[in-house]
C-alpha positions in Angstrom: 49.3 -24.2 62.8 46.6 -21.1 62.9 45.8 -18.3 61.1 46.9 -15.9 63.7 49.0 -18.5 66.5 51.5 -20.1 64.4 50.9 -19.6 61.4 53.9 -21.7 60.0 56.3 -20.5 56.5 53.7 -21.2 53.9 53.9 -17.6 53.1 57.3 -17.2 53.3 57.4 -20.3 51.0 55.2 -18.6 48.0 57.5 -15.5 47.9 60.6 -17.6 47.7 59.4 -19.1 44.4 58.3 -15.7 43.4 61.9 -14.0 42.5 63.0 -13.2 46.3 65.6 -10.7 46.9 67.0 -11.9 49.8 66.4 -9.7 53.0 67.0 -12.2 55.2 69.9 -9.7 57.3 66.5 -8.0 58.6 66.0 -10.8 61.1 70.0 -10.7 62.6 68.2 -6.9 63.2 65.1 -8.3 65.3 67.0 -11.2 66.8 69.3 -8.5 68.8 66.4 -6.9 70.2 65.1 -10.3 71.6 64.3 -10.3 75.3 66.1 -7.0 75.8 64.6 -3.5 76.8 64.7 -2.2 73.2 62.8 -5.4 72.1 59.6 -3.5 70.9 60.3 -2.2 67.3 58.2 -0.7 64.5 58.6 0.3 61.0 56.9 2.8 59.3 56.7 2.7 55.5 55.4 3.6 52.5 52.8 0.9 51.1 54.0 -1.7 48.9 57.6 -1.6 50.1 57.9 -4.9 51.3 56.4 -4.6 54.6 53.7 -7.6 54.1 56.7 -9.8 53.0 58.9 -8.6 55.9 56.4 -10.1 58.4 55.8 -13.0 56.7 59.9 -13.9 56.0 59.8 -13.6 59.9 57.1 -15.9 60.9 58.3 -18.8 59.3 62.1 -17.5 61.1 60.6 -17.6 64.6 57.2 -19.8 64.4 57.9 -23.2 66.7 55.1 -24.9 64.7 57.8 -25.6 62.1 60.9 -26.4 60.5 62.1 -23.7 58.8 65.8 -24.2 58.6 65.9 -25.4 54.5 64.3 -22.2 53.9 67.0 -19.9 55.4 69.6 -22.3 54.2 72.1 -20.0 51.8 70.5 -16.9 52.8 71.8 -14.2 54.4 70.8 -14.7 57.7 72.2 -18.1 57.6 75.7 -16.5 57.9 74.8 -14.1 61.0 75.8 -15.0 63.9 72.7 -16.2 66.4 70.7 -17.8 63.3 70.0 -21.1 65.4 69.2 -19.7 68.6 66.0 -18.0 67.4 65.2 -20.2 65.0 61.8 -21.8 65.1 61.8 -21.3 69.0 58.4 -18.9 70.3 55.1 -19.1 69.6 54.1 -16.4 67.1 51.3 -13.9 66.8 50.5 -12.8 63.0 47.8 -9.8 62.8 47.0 -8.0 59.5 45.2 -5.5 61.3 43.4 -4.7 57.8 42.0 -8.3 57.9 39.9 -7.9 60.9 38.6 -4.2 59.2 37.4 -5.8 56.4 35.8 -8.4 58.3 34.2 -5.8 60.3 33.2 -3.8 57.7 31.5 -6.9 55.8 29.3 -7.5 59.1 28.0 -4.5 59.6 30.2 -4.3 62.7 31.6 -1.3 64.5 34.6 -0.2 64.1 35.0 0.0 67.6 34.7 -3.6 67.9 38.2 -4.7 66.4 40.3 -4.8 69.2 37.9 -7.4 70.8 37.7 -9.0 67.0 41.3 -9.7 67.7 41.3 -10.7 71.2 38.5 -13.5 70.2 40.4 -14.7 67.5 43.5 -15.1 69.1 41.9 -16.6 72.2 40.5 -19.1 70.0 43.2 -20.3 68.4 45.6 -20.6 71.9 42.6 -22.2 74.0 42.3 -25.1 70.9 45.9 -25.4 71.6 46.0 -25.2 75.1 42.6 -26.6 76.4 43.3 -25.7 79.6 43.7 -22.5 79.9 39.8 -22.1 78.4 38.1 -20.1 80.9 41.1 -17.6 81.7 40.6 -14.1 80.0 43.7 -13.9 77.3 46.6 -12.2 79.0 46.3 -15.0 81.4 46.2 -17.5 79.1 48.9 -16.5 77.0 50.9 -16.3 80.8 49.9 -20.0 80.7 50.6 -20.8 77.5 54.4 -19.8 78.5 54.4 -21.8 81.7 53.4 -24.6 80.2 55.4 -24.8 77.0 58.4 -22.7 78.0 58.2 -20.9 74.7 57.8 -17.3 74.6 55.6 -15.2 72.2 57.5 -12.6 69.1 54.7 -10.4 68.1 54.3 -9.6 64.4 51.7 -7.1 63.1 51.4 -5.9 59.8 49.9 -2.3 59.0 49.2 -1.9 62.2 48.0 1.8 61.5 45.2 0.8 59.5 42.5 0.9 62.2 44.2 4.9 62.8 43.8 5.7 59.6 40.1 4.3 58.8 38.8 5.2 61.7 40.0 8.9 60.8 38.0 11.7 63.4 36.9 8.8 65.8 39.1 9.9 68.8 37.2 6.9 70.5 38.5 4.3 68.4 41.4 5.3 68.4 42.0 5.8 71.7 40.1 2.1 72.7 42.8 0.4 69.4 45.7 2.1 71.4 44.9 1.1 74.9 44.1 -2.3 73.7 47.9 -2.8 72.2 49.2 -0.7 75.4 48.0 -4.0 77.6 50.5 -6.1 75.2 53.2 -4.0 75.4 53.4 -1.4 78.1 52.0 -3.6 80.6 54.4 -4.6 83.4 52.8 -7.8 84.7 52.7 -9.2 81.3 55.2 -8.0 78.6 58.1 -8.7 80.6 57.0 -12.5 80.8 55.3 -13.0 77.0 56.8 -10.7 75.1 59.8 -12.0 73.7 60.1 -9.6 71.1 57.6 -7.1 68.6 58.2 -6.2 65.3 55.3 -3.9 64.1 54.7 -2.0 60.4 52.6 0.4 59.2 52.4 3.6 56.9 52.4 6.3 59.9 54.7 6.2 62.8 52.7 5.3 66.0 50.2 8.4 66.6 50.9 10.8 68.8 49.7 11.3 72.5 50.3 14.8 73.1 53.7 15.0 72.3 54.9 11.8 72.6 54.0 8.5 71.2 50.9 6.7 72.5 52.8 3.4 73.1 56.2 4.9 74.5 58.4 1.7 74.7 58.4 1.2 71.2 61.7 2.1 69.2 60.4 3.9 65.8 62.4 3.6 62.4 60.5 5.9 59.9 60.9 6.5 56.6 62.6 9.8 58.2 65.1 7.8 60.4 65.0 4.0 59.2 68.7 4.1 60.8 69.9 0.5 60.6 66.8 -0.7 59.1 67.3 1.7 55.9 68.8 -0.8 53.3 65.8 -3.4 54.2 63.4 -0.3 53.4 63.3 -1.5 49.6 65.5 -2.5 46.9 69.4 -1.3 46.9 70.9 0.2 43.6 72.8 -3.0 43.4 70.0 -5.3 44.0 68.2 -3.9 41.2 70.7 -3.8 38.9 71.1 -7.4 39.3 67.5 -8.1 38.5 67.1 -5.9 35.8 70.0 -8.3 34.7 68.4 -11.5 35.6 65.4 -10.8 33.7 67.3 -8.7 30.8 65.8 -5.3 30.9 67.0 -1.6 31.1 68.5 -0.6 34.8 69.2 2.9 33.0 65.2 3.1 32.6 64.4 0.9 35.9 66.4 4.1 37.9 64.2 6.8 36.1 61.6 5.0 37.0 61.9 4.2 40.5 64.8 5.6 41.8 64.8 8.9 43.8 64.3 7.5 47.7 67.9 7.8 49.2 69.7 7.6 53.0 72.8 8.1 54.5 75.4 5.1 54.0 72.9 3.0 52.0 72.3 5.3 48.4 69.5 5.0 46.3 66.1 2.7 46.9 63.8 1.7 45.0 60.1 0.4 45.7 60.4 -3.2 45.1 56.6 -3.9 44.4 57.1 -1.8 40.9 60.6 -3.0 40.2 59.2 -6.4 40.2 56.0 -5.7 38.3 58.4 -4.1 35.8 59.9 -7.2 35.7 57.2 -9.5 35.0 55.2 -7.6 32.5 58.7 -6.9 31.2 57.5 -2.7 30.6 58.0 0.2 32.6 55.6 2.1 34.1 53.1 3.3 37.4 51.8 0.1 38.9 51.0 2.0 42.0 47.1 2.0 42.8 45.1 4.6 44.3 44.1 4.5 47.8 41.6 6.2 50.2 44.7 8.0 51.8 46.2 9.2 48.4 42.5 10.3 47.8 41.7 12.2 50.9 45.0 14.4 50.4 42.8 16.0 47.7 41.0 17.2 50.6 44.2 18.9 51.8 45.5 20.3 48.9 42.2 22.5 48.1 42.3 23.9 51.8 45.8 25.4 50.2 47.1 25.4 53.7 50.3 28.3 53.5 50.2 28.1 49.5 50.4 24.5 49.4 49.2 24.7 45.9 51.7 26.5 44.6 53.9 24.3 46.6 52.1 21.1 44.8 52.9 22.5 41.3 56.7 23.6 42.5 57.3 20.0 43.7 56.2 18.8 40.0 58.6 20.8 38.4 61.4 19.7 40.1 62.0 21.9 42.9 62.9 20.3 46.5 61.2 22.0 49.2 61.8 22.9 53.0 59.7 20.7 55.3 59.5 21.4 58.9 57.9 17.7 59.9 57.8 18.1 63.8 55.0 18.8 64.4 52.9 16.6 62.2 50.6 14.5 64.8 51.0 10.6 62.6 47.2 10.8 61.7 44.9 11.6 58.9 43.2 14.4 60.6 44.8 16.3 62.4 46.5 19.4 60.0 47.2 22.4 61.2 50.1 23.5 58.4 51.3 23.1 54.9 54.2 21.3 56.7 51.4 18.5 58.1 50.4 17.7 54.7 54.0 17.6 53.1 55.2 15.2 56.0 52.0 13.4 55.5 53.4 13.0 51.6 56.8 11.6 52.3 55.0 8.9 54.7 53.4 8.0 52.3 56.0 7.7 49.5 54.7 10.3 47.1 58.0 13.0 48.4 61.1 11.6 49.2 62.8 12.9 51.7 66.7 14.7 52.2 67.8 14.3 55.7 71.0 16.7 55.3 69.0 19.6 53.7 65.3 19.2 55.7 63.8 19.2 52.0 61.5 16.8 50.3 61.0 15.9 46.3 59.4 14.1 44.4 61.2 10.6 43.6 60.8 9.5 40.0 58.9 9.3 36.9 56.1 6.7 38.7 55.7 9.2 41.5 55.2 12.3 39.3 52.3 10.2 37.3 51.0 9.0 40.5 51.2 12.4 41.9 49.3 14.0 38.5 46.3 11.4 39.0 45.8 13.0 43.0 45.3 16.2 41.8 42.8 15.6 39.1 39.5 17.0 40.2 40.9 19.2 42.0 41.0 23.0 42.1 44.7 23.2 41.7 44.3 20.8 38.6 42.8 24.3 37.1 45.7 26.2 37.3 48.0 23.8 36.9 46.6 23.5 33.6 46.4 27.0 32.8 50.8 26.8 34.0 51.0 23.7 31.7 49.4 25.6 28.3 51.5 28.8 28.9 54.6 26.1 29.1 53.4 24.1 25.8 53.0 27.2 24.3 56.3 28.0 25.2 58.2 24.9 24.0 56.5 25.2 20.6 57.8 28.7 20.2 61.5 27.6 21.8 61.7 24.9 18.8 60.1 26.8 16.6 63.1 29.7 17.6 60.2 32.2 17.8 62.5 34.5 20.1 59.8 37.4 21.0 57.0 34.8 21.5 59.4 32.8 24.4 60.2 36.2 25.8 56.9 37.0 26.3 55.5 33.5 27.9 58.1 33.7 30.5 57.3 37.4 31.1 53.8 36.0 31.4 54.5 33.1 33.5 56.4 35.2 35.8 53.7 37.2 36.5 51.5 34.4 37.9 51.9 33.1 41.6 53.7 30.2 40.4 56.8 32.2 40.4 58.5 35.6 41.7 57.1 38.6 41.1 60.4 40.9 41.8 63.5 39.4 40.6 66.6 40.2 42.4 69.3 37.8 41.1 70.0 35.7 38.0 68.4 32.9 41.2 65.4 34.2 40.6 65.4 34.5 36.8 66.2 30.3 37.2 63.2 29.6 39.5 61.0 31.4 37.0 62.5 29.7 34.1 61.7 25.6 35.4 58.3 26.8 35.6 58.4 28.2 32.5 59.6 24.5 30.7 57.5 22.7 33.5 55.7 21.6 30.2 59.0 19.8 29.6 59.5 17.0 32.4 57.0 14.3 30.5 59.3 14.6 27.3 62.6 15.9 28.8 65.1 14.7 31.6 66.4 18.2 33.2 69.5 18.4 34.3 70.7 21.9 36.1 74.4 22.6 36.4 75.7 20.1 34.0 79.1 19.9 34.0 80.5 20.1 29.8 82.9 21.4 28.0 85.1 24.1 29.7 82.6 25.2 32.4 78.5 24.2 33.9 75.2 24.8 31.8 72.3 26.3 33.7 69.9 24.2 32.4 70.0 21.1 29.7 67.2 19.4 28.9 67.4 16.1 27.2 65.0 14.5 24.9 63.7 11.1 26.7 64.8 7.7 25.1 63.3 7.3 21.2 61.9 11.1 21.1 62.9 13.5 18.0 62.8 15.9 20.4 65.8 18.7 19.8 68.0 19.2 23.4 68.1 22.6 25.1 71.1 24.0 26.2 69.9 26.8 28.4 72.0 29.7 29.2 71.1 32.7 31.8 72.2 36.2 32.2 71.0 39.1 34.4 71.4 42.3 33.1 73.7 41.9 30.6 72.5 40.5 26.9 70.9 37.3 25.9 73.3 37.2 23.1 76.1 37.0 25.5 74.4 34.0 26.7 74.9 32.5 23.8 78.6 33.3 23.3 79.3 31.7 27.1 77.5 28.7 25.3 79.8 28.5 22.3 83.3 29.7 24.3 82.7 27.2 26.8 81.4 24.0 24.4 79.1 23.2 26.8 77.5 21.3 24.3 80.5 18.8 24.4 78.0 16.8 26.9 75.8 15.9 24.0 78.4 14.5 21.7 76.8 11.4 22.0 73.4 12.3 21.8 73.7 13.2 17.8 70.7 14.7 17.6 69.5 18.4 16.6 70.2 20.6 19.7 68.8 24.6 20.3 71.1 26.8 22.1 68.7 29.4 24.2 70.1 32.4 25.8 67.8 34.5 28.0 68.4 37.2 29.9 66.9 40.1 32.5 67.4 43.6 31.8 66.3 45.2 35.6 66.3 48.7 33.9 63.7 47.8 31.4 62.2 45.0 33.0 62.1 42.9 30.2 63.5 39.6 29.1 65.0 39.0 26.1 66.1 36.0 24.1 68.3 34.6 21.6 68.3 31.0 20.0 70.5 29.0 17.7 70.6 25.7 16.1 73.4 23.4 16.4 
């Protein structure tokens, strides 16, 4: 066994002693692409979604170094169809692309360098393996390497991107990285006879060449289209809810947390690296990290391509957005629209995205924290803050039932760029009005259009688990009386929703007068 030929199921071993949810049914994906035309696949992801433990689970599947059949015994794949055929029968090459730019890095080494970093190092391993194909240049001797043994080679490279995204501007690298994988895989006197199958991960889809992707043959499942691959993206609804049993904690607060990413025929996902960490230190909260690419969106965001910080502070308060992601190039430096950077976002799992509307969000409670921490230090964090004071202001005076004080702030609010200057529907008066209570989301779940009593609340905000908080029932009206607002309120019960609740609750009725321009409101306590 190697470190890069072979490397065996040690790893795989380690994560099934470390609480493994089995995804297993990914490889009964891979093993249908095996020595067919579509057998070149990768997968783009967020980070810490499971792609590192994807690549090692199938390692120790195909690696003919060793016996892996007790591992996969009782798992899922061990009911597919085809689970002995592949089983522990190719020789398989493991890169961690971000291995050998560390390495590099430590030297003193160019970047530049890190294709032929891999070539050494994988030459090395097959020539101490196969003495006598020392002297051939690799492609050969992996062509020998098949001769001899019989045994075909399944490709497995984790965050492949990485070079792409660290060697960000350096068309040269790039373009020496991409050719370097081309003579794996779009190479017709050698993929054909090594190349039994690929299975490549990364954050970005494979980067652009012009308008297609620089290695063609691959088939792509982004986080866009994970298609079949979309319930091994992270953790189903229902595999979470059986850990949060297994270890005895909250699913109610493991879905605030981390629920949010969703697809077609699958439901809800969750990012398995914080469920689990959740698990273990047995309390909910962030546990992702910052990285250089969360970092250098900063970058982006005070550029304010097309009003992208306004967009920024929208997104934070709940609103989904239109994306139009075409035309974003799968790199770090090439941005030519507020779109670029938005498609850049749900790449990386800080905006989730909704297929059936072209809109992005953000997720959950872990992303909104995560997505606060990017833009401190930047010039947007300015006048968010300014937004967030005007809001705090404004939930003081809303408990406090200061009714000409809240009419005021969200006059005042509505004349900043965060929101509408002209109204022209009751629409319009709600956009203004989640910017107004943006102050709201670290305190209050909102819920818009609730369905209670004999008809739908506008907008309900609902104090967050052990807070004294009072709820809002929030009731709007265009140019009719904010007093009517409140009757609607009452006639309909749409407090019935809170029965269980049982704690203080503020009816707030606000409405738009177009002829005097001027809000008003009325608020009760229940």
């Amino acid at each position: 066994m190697g470190t890069y030929l072979n490397p065996g199921n040690k790893g795989f071993q380690e994560i099934l002693q470390s609480g493994y949810v089995d995804k297993t049914g990914l490889i009964a994906l891979v093993n249908q692409t095996v020595g067919t035309m579509q057998k070149l696949t990768c997968i783009s992801r967020p980070r810490r979604f499971g792609k590192s433990y994807a690549a090692k689970m199938l390692c120790a599947y195909y690696d003919c170094s060793c016996d892996s059949r007790w591992l996969f015994e009782g798992k899922e794949i061990a009911r597919k169809e085809g689970f002995l055929t592949h089983l522990n029968q190719y020789h398989v090459i493991n890169l961690d692309i971000t291995g050998f730019i560390s390495d590099a890095t430590g030297r003193d080494i160019p970047l530049s360098n890190v294709p032929n970093m891999i070539a050494e190092a994988i030459y090395r391993e097959l020539t101490e393996s196969y003495p006598e194909q020392k002297g051939k240049g690799l492609a050969d001797a992996m062509i020998g390497c098949v001769e001899k043994s019989g045994k075909e080679f399944v490709f497995i490279i984790d965050e492949w991107d990485a070079l792409i995204r660290e060697a960000k501007g350096d068309t040269a690298v790039q373009k020496k990285y991409l050719n370097f994988l081309r003579g794996w895989f779009k190479n017709g006197n050698f993929t054909p006879k090594v190349v039994a199958a690929a299975y490549m991960t990364g954050i970005l889809p494979i980067k652009k060449d012009g308008s297609q992707s620089a290695i063609s043959d691959f088939i792509e499942y982004p986080i866009f289209e994970p298609d079949g691959f979309a319930e091994f993206t992270g953790f189903t609804e229902d595999e979470v809810e059986r850990v949060c049993e297994s270890y005895r904690m909250s699913f109610e607060d493991a879905r605030k947390w981390y629920d949010g990413y969703e697809f077609p025929d699958v439901g809800a996902i969750y990012n398995p690296y914080s469920v689990m960490m959740a698990m273990r230190k047995r309390k909910f909260g962030s546990y992702w990290q910052k990285t250089s690419a969360a970092e250098s969106l900063m970058t982006y965001i005070n550029m304010d391509f097309e009003g992208l910080q306004e967009t920024i502070s929208r997104l934070i308060s709940g609103e989904e957005i239109e994306v139009d992601k075409d035309f974003f190039e799968n790199d770090f430096e090439t941005f030519k629209s507020r779109d670029d950077v938005l498609t850049l976002l749900i790449h990386l799992g800080y905006l989730t995205w909704n297929e059936e509307e072209g809109t992005a969000h953000i997720p959950n409670e872990e992303v909104r924290i995560e997505f606060r921490r990017i833009l401190k230090g930047t010039d947007v964090n300015r006048k968010w803050m300014e937004l967030l004071g005007r809001s705090e202001k404004l939930m003081e005076d809303t408990i406090a039932s200061n009714e000409a004080a809240v009419s005021e702030a969200i006059e005042k609010i509505r004349e900043t760029q965060y929101a509408p200057t002209f109204y022209n529907d009751e629409q319009a008066l709600r956009y203004v009005i989640k910017f107004a209570y943006i102050a709201a989301i670290d305190r209050y779940l909102k819920v818009e259009e609730l369905p209670s009593g004999r008809g739908i609340a506008d907008v309900v905000y609902l104090p967050k688990h052990r807070s004294p908080l009072p709820a809002l029932v929030i009731e709007l009206k265009w140019n009719k009386s904010s007093e009517g607002a409140i009757r609607q309120i009452k006639d309909r019960n749409y407090p019935a929703v809170l029965k269980e609740y049982g704690g203080e609750v503020l009816l707030v009725g606000i409405n738009y007068d177009e002829k005097k321009k001027e809000h008003s409101c009325v608020i009760e306590r229940i």
